[in-house]
PAROPA-277217 format. One record per residue (C-alpha): residue in one letter; x negated, y negated, z negated; residue number from 1. Coordinates in steps of 0.1 Angstrom, whole numbers, always signed. Layout:
N
+---+-------+-------+-------+-----+
| r |     u |     v |     w |   k |
+---+-------+-------+-------+-----+
| A |     X |     Y |     Z | NUM |
...
+---+-------+-------+-------+-----+
REM end
This chain:
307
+---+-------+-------+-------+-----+
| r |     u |     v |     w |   k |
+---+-------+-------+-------+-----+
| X |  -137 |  +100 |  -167 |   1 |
| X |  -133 |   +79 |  -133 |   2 |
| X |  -100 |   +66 |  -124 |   3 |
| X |   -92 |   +93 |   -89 |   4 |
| X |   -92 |   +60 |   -70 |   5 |
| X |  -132 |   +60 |   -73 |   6 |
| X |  -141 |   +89 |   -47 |   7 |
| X |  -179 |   +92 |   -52 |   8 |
| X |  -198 |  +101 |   -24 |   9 |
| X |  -232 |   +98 |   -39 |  10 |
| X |  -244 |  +101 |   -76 |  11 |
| X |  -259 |   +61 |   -73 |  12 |
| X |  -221 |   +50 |   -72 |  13 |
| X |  -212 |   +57 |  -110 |  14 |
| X |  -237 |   +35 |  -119 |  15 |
| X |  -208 |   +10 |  -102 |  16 |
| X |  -178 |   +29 |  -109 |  17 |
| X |  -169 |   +28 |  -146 |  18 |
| X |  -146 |   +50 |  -167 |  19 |
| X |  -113 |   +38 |  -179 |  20 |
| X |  -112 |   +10 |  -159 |  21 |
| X |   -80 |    +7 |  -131 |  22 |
| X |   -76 |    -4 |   -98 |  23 |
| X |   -45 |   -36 |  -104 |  24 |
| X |   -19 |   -44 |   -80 |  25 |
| X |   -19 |   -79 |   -88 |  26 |
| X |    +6 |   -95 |   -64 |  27 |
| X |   +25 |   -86 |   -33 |  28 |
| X |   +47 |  -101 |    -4 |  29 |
| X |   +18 |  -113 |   +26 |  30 |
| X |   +19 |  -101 |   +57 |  31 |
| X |   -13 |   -98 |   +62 |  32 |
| X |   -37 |  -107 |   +34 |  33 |
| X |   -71 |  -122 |   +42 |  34 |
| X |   -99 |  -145 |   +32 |  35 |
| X |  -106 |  -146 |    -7 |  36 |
| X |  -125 |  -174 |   -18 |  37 |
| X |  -133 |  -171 |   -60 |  38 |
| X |  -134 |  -207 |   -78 |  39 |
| X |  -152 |  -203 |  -112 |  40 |
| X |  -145 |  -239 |  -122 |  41 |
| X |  -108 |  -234 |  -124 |  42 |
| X |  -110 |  -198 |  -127 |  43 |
| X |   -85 |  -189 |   -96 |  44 |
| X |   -85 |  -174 |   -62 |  45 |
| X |   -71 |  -183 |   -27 |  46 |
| X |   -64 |  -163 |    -1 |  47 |
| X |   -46 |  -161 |   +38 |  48 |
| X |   -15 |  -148 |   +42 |  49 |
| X |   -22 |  -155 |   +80 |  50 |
| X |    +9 |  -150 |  +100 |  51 |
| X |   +30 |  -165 |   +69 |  52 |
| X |    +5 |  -196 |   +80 |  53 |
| X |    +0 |  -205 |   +41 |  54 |
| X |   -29 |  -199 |   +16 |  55 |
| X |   -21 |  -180 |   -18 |  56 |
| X |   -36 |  -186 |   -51 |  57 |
| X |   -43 |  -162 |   -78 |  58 |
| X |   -44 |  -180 |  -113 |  59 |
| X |   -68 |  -155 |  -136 |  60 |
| X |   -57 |  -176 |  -168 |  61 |
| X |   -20 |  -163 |  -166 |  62 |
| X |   -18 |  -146 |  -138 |  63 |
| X |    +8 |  -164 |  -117 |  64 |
| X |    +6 |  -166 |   -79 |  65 |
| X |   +14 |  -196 |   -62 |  66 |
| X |   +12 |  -210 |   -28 |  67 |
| X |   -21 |  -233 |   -24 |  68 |
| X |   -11 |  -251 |   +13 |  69 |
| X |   +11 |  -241 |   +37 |  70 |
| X |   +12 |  -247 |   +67 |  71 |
| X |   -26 |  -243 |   +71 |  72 |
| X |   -33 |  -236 |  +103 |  73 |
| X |   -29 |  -202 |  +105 |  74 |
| X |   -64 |  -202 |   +82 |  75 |
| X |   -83 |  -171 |   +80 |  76 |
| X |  -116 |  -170 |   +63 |  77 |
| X |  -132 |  -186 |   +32 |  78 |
| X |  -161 |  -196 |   +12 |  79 |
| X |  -174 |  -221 |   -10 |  80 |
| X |  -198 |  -247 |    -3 |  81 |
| X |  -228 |  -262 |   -23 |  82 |
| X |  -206 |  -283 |   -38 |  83 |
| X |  -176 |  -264 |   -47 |  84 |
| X |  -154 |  -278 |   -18 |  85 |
| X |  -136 |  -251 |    +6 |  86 |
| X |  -148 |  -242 |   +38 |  87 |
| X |  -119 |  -227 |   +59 |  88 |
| X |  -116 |  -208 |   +95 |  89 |
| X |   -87 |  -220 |  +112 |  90 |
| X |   -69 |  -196 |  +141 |  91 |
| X |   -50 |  -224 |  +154 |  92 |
| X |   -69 |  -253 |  +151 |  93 |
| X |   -94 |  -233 |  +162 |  94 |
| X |  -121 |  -251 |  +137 |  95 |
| X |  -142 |  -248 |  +107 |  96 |
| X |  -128 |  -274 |   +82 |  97 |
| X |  -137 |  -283 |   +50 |  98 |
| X |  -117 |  -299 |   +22 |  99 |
| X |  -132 |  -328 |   +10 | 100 |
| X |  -135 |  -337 |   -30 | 101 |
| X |  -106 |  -362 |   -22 | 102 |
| X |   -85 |  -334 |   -10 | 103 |
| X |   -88 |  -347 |   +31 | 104 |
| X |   -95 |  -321 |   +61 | 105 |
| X |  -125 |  -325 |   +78 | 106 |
| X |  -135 |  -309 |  +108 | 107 |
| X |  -170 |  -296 |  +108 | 108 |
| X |  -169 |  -278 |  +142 | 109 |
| X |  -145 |  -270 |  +172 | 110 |
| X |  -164 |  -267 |  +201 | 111 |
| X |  -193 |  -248 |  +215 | 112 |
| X |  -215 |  -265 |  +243 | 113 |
| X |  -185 |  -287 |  +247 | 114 |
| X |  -157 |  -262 |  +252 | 115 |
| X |  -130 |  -250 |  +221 | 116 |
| X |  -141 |  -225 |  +201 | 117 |
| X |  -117 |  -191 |  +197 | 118 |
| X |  -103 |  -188 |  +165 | 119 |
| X |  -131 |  -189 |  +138 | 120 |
| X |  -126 |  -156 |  +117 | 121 |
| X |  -149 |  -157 |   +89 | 122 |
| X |  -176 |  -176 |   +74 | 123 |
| X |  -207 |  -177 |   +47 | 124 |
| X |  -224 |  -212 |   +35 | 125 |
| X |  -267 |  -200 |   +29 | 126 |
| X |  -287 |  -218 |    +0 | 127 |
| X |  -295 |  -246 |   +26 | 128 |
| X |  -265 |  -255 |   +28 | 129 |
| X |  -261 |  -238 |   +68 | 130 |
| X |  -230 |  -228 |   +77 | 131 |
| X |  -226 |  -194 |   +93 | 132 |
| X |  -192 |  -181 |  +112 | 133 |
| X |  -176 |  -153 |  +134 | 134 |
| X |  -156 |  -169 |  +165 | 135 |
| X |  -135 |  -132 |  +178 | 136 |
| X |  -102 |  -139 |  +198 | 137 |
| X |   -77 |  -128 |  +174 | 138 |
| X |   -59 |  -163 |  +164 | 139 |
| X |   -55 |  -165 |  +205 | 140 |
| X |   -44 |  -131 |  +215 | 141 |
| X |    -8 |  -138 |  +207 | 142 |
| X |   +13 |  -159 |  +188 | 143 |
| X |   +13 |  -138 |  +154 | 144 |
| X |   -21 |  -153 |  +138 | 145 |
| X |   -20 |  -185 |  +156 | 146 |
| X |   -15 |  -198 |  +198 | 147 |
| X |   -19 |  -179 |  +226 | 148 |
| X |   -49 |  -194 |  +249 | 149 |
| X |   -76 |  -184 |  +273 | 150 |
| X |  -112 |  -183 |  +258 | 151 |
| X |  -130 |  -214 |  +272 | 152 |
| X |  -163 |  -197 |  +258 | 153 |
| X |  -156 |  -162 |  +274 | 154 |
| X |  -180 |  -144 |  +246 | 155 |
| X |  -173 |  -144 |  +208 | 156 |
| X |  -203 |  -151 |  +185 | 157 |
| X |  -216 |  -162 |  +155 | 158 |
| X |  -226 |  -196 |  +151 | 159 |
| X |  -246 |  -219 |  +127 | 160 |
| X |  -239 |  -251 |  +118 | 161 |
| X |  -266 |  -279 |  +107 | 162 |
| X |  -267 |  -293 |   +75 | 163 |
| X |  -282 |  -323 |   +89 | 164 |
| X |  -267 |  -332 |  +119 | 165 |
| X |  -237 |  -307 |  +124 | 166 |
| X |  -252 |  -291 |  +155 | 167 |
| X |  -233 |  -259 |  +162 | 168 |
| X |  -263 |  -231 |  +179 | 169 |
| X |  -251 |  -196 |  +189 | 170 |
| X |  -276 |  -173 |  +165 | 171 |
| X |  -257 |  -137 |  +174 | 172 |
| X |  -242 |  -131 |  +207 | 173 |
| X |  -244 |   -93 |  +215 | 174 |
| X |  -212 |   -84 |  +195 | 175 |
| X |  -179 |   -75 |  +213 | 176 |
| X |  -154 |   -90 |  +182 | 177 |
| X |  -183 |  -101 |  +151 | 178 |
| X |  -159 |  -104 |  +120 | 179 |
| X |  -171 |  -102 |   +83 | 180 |
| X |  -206 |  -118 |   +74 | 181 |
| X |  -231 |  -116 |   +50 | 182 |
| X |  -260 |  -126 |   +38 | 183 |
| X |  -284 |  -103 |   +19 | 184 |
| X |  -287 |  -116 |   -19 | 185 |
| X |  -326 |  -128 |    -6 | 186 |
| X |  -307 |  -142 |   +26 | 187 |
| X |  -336 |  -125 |   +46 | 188 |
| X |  -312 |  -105 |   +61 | 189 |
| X |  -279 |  -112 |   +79 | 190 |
| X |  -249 |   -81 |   +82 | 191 |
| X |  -221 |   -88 |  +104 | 192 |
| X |  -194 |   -61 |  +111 | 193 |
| X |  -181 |   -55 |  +148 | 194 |
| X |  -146 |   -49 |  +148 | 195 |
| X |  -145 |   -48 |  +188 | 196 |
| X |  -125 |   -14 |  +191 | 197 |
| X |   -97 |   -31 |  +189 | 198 |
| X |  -106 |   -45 |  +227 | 199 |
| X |  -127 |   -20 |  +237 | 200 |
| X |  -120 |   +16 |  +232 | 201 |
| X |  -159 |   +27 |  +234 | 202 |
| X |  -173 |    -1 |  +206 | 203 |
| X |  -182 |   +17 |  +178 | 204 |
| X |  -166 |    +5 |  +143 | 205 |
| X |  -204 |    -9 |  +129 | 206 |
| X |  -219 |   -32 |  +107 | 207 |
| X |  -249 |   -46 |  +121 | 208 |
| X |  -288 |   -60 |  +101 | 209 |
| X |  -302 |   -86 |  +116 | 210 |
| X |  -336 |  -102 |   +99 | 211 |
| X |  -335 |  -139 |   +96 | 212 |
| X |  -363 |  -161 |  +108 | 213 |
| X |  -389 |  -179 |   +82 | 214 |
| X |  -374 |  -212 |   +92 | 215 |
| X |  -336 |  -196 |   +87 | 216 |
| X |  -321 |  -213 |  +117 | 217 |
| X |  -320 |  -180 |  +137 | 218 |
| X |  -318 |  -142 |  +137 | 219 |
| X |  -341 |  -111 |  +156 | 220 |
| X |  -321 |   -85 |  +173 | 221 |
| X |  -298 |   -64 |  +150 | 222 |
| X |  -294 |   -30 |  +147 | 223 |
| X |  -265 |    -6 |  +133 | 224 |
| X |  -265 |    -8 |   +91 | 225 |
| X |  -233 |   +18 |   +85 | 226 |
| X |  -207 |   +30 |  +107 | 227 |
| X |  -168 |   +27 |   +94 | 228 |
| X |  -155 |   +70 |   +89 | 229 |
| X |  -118 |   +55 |   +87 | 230 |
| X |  -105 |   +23 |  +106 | 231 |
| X |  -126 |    -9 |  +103 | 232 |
| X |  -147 |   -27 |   +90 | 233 |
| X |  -138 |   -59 |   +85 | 234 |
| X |  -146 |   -86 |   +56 | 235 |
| X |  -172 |   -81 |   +28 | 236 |
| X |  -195 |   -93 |    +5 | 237 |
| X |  -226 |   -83 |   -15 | 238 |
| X |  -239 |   -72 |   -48 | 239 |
| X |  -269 |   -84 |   -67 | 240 |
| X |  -283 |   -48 |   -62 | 241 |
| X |  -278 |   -55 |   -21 | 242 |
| X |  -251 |   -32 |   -24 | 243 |
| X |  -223 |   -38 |    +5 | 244 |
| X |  -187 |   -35 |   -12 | 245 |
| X |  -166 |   -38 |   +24 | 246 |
| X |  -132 |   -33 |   +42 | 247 |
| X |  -118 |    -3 |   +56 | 248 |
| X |   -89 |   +12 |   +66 | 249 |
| X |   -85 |   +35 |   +35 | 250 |
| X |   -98 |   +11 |   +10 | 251 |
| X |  -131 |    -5 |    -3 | 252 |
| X |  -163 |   +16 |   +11 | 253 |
| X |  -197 |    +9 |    -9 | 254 |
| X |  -232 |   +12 |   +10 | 255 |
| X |  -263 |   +13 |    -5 | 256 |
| X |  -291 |   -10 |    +8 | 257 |
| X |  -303 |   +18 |   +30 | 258 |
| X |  -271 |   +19 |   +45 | 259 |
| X |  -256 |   +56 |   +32 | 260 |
| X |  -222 |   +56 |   +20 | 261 |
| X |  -221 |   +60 |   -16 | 262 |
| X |  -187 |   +58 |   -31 | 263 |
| X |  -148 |   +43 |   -21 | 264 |
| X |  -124 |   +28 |   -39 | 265 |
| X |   -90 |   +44 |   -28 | 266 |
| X |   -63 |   +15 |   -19 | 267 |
| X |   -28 |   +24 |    -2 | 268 |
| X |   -35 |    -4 |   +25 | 269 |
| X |   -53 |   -12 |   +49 | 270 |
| X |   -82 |   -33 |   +34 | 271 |
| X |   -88 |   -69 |   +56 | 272 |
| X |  -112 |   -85 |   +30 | 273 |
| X |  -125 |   -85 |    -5 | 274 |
| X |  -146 |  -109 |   -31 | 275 |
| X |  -164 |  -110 |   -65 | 276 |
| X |  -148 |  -134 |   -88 | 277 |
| X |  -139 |  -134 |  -126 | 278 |
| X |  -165 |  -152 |  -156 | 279 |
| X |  -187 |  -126 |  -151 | 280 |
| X |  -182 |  -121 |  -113 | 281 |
| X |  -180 |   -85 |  -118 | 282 |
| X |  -143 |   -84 |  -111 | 283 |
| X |  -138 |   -75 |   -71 | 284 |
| X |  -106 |   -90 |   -57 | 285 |
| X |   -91 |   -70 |   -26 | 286 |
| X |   -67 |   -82 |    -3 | 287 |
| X |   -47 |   -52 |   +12 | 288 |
| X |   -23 |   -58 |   +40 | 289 |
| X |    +7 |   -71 |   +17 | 290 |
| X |   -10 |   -74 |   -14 | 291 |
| X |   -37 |   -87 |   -34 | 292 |
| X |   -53 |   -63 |   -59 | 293 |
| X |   -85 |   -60 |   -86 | 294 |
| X |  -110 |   -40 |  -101 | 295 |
| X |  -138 |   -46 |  -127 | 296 |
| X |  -171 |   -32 |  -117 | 297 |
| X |  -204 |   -28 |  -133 | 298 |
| X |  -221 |   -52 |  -112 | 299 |
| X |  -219 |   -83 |  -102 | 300 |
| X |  -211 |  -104 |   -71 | 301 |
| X |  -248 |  -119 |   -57 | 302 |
| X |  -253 |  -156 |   -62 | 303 |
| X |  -273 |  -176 |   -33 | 304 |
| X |  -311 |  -177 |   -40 | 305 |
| X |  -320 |  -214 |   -53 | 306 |
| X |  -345 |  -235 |   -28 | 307 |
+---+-------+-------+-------+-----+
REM end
């Protein structure tokens, strides 16, 4: 018997959905939750609590939360690199930073064709080590999520950043606000969710495909994946089946490879971001507006392809 917070929309999702199992209100207090990044090594999460300008960490081993940096910049996003180190999207230093090993900041891009980016949103690292990142407006629209400014860019797009030399090219630009990102488990393909509706009243709530070149240093032009039926889309991440677990404003929406809408899980926020963490990786942590929550699945979180 499934939990009612699984709502199954298609037969496919109990394959995902698994009886007795409980959606867990973990922690609460943010103000607005964001950005999960999983750590297997040390078996913990971080997240944003953006306007609170601190990052949050989970610890699975006894399940305490504690504050991880604050301030931080008013730090959105996050992934993990190649090498375990924390790659970060900062709304008011309006950068991509990593932490180093040593535990220093380093910036790994803040300018586009020499003017200041927006306020990098969210972020992916591909098995070449390529960074990939959203750069929307929101850390400069006010003062809530970071410092009011003017674009400098006037256009918000995703960008790539060398491995080699830390050139930072423009690989999507026909979005109105690009937010989450993903790569397919095969990284042939590239999802990005457009939450421009909150600029534009005709943009339509999508997540758009886009097929990645041979060389993977750029993208062909996209076309709509899934449309969000309540609220946004926002963060998300991927499945070793190429299932898309996402953000929405009623919870966690699952979408089958060929895009249909196969099952939700039911949360009482709004839904900014999710991850796959745990030993197993099958355990998806969700960040809902003030709190952090969890729920075993029966899959797991896809791992980069090795090169």
């Amino acid at each position: 018997m499934l939990d009612k917070e699984f709502k199954v929309l298609d037969e496919r999702f109990r394959r995902y959905a698994m009886g007795n199992v409980h959606i867990e209100k973990l922690w609460t207090g943010s103000r607005w939750a964001e950005g999960p990044a999983y750590f297997p090594a040390g078996k913990y999460l971080i997240w944003s609590d953006i306007p609170n300008d601190r990052l949050l960490r989970f610890d699975e081993t006894d399940g305490s939360v504690s504050v991880f940096s604050a301030p931080c910049n008013n730090q959105n996003g996050h992934t993990v690199d190649l090498e375990g180190r924390l790659i970060a999207c900062e709304h008011r230093g309006r950068a991509v930073t990593r932490i180093e090993h040593d535990g220093s900041r380093r910036i790994l891009a803040d300018r586009f064709e020499g003017k200041k980016l927006n306020s990098p949103n969210d972020v992916v690292v591909k098995s070449d080590g390529s960074i990939w990142f959203t750069d929307p407006t929101y850390g400069i629209d006010g003062e809530y999520e970071g410092d009011h400014a003017i674009s400098e860019i006037g256009a918000c797009n995703v960008y790539r950043i060398d491995p080699i030399n830390g050139a930072v090219a423009a690989v999507v630009t026909d979005m109105v606000r690009p937010n989450g990102l993903a790569f397919s488990p095969d990284e042939k393909l590239l999802y990005v969710a457009d939450t421009g509706l909150t600029h534009k009243p005709d943009c339509s709530p999508d997540i758009r495909v886009y097929h990645v070149a041979p060389d993977g240093r750029s993208v062909s032009a996209g076309r709509r994946f899934a449309t969000c039926d309540n609220g946004l889309f926002d963060g998300f991440r991927i499945d070793i089946h190429g299932n898309i677990w996402s953000s929405a404003a009623d919870g966690v929406h699952c979408f089958a490879p060929d895009g249909t809408l196969i099952g939700k899980i039911l949360i009482p926020e709004v839904v900014a971001n999710v991850t796959f963490g745990g030993r197993k990786r099958n355990r998806l942590y969700i960040c809902g507006t003030t709190s952090l929550y969890s729920v075993y699945l029966n899959t797991q979180g896809a791992l980069r392809p090795k090169v």
